[in-house]
C-alpha positions as CSV (number, residue, x, y, z in Angstrom):
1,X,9.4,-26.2,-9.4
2,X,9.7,-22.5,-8.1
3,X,7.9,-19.9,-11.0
4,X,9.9,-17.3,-12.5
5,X,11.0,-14.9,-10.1
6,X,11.5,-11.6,-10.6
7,X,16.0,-10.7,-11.3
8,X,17.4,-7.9,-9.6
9,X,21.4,-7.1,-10.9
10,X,22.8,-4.0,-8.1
11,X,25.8,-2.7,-10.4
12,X,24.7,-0.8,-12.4
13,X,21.5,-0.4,-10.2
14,X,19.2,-2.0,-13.1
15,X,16.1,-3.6,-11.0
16,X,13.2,-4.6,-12.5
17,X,11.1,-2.6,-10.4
18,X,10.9,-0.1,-7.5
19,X,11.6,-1.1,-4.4
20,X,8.6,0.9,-1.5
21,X,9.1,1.3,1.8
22,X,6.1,1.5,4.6
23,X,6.7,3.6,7.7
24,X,4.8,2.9,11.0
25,X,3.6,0.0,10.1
26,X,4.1,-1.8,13.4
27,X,1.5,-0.9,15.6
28,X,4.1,-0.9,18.8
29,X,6.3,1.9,17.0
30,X,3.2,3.7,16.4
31,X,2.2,3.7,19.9
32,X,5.7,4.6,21.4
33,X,5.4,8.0,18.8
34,X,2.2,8.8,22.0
35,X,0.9,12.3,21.3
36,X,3.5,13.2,19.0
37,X,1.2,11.6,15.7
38,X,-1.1,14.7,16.9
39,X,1.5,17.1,15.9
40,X,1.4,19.3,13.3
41,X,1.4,18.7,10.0
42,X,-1.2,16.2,10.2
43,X,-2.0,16.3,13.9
44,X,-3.8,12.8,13.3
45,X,-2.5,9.1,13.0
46,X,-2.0,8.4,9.5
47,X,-5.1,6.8,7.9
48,X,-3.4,5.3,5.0
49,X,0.1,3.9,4.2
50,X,3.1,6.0,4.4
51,X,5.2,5.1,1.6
52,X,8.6,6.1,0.4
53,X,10.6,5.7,-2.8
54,X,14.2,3.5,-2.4
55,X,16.3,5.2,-5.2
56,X,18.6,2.9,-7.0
57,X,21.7,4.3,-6.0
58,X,20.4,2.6,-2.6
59,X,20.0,-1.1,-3.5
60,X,23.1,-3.6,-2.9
61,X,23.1,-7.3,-3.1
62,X,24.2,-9.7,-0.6
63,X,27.5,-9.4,0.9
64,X,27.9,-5.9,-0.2
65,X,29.7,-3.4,2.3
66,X,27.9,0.0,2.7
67,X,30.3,3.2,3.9
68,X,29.1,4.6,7.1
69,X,29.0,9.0,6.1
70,X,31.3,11.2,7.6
71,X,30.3,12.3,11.2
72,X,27.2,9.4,11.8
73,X,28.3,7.0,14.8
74,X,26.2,4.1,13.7
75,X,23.6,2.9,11.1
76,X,19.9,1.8,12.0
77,X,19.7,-1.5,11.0
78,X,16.1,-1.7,9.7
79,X,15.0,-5.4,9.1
80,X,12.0,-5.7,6.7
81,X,10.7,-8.6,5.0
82,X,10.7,-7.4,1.1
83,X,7.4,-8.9,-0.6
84,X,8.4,-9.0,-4.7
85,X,5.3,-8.2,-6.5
86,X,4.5,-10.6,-9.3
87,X,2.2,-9.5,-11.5
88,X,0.3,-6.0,-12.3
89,X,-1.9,-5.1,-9.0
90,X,-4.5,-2.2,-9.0
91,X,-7.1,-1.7,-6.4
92,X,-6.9,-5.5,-5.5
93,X,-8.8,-7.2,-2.2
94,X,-7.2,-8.4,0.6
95,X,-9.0,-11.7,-0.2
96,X,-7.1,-12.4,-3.2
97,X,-4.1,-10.0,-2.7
98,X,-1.5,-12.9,-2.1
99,X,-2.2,-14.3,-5.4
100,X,-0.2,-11.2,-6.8
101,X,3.1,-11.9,-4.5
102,X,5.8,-13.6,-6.4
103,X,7.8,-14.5,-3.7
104,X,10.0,-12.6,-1.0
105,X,13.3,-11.4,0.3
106,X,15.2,-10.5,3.3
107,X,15.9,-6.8,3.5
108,X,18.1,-4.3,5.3
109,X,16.6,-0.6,4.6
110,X,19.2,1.4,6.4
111,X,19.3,5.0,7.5
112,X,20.7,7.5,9.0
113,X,19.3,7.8,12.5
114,X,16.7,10.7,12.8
115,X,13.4,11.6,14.6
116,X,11.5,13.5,12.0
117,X,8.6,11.5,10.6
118,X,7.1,14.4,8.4
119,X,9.5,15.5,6.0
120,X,11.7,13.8,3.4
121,X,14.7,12.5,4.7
122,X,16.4,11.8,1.9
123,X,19.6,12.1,3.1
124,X,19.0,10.2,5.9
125,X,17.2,7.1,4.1
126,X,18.9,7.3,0.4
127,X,22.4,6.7,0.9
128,X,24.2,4.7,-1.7
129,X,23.6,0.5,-0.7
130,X,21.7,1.6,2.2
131,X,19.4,-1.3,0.6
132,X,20.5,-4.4,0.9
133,X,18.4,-7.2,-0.8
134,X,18.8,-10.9,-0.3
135,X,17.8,-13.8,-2.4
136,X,14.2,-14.4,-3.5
137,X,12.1,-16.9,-1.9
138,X,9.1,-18.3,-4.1
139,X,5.7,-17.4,-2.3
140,X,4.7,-21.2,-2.2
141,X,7.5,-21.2,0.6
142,X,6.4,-19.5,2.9
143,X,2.8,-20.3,4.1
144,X,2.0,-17.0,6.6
145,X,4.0,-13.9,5.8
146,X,2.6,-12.3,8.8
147,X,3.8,-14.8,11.7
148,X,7.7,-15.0,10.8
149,X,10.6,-15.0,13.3
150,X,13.3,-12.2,12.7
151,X,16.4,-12.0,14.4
152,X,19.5,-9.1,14.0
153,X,22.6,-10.4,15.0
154,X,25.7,-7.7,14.8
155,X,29.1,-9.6,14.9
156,X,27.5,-12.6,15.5
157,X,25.9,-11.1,18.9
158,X,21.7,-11.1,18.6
159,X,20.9,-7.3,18.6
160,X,17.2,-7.7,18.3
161,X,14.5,-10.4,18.0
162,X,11.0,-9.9,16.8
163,X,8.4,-10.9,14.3
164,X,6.9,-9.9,11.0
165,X,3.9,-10.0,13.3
166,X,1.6,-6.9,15.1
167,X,1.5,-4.6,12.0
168,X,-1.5,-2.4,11.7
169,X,-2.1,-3.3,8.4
170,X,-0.9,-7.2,7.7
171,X,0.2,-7.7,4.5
172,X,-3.3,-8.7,2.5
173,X,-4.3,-5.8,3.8
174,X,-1.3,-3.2,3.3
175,X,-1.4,-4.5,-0.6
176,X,-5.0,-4.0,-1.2
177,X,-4.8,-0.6,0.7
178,X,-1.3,1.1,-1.5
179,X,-2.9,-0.5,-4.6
180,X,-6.3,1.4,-3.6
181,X,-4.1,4.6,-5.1
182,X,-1.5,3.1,-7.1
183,X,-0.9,0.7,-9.3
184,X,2.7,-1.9,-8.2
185,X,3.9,-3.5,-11.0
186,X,6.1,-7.0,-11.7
187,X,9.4,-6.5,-9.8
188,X,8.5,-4.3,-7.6
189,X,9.1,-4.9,-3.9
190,X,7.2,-3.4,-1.1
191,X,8.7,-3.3,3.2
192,X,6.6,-4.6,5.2
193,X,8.4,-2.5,7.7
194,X,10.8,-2.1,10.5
195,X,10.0,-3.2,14.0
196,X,10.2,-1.0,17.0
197,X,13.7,-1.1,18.7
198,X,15.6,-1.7,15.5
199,X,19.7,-1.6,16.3
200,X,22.3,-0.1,15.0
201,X,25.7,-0.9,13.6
202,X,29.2,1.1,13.4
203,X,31.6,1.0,10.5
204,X,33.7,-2.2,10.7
205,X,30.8,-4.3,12.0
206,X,28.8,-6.8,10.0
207,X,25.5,-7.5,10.0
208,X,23.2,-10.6,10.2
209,X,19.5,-10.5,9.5
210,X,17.8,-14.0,9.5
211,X,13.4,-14.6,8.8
212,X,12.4,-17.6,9.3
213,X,11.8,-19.9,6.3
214,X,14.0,-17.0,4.2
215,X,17.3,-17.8,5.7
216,X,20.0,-15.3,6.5
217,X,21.2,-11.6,4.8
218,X,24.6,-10.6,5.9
219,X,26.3,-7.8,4.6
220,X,29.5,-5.4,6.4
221,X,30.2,-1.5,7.1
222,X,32.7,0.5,6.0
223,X,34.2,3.8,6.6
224,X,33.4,6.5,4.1
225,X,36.1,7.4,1.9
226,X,38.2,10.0,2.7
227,X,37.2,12.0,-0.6
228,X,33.7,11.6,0.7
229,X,31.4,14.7,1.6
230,X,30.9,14.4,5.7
231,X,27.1,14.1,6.6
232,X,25.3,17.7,7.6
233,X,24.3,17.9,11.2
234,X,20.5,16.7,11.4
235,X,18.0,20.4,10.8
């Protein structure tokens, strides 16, 4: 019998947790960013994870329909696996690091296209149910994390196809590297992260993310409101 999982509710936003995401994580998106990671700010490769917060006002359940903003074309559909942390994890190996994973979840962390990698984009990446979480699978399930299928389907039409493989830090690794700073806690859910080429969907279209031995996430998008602000031009 599965173990107690961890119970997320969407309406009013009450989660059990925080829910992390990991940019350039997948070691092709890193290397299609060529000379740009030399840039100022940093004008290095990053040498640990790049995290970001998912605000509540983000996360939506299964099924749920997400408006499109005002003056954006299409949303970038951004298929993660979501690994639900089970118990308290600070400064933990790789070796044991999987013994602190509850189970996981199909996610869709979508955004607002953009290009900027070294700034908050908050209002790119923190619309309301621009995080859509599917049903927890119990770790037991699912013997290696890092060697999954994942397909993206829009309208029933497969938009992308690619693996929770290639990441620069697998997930041992990613978890004993974040919890090297911070401390995740029960609930919690850390992205493993989006692959390169990740598609994108227009209001009125539905979406369809399937990882294998997970199942399927589908959920739809809508038109903003009319009352709605419209979305500022990207700075």
């Amino acid at each position: 019998m599965a173990p107690n999982l961890p119970t997320f509710a969407f309406a009013p936003y009450r989660l059990s947790g925080t829910v992390y995401g990991v940019l350039l994580n997948h070691a092709p998106a890193l290397a299609a960013l060529g000379d740009a990671v030399n840039a100022a700010p940093y004008k290095a490769p990053p040498k640990a994870p790049v995290l970001y917060v998912k605000p509540r006002n983000t996360l939506a359940g299964p099924g749920a329909t997400m408006a499109v903003p005002h003056g954006v074309q299409a949303l970038r559909i951004g298929a993660n696996l979501g690994v639900v942390i089970g118990r308290t994890a600070c400064r933990i190996s790789a070796a044991r690091a999987l013994d602190f994973v509850a189970g996981y979840a199909i996610v869709d962390d979508l955004s607002v296209p953009h290009d900027s990698w070294y700034r908050p984009a908050v209002r790119h990446n923190a619309r309301d149910g621009s995080c859509v979480i599917g049903a927890v699978v119990a770790r037991q399930q699912v013997p290696d994390p890092d060697a999954l299928a994942v397909q993206v389907s829009v309208d029933g039409t497969l938009a992308q196809a690619t693996t929770t493989g290639q990441r620069i830090r697998p997930l041992a690794q990613l978890l004993a590297d974040v919890t090297d700073f911070m401390t995740l806690a029960p609930g919690d859910i850390v992205l493993l992260g989006t692959s390169l080429g990740a598609p994108a969907a227009r209001a009125g279209q539905r979406v369809t993310i399937e990882i294998e031995g997970l199942g399927r996430l589908e959920h739809g998008l809508s038109a903003a409101a009319a009352h709605d602000h419209p979305m500022e031009p990207h700075a």
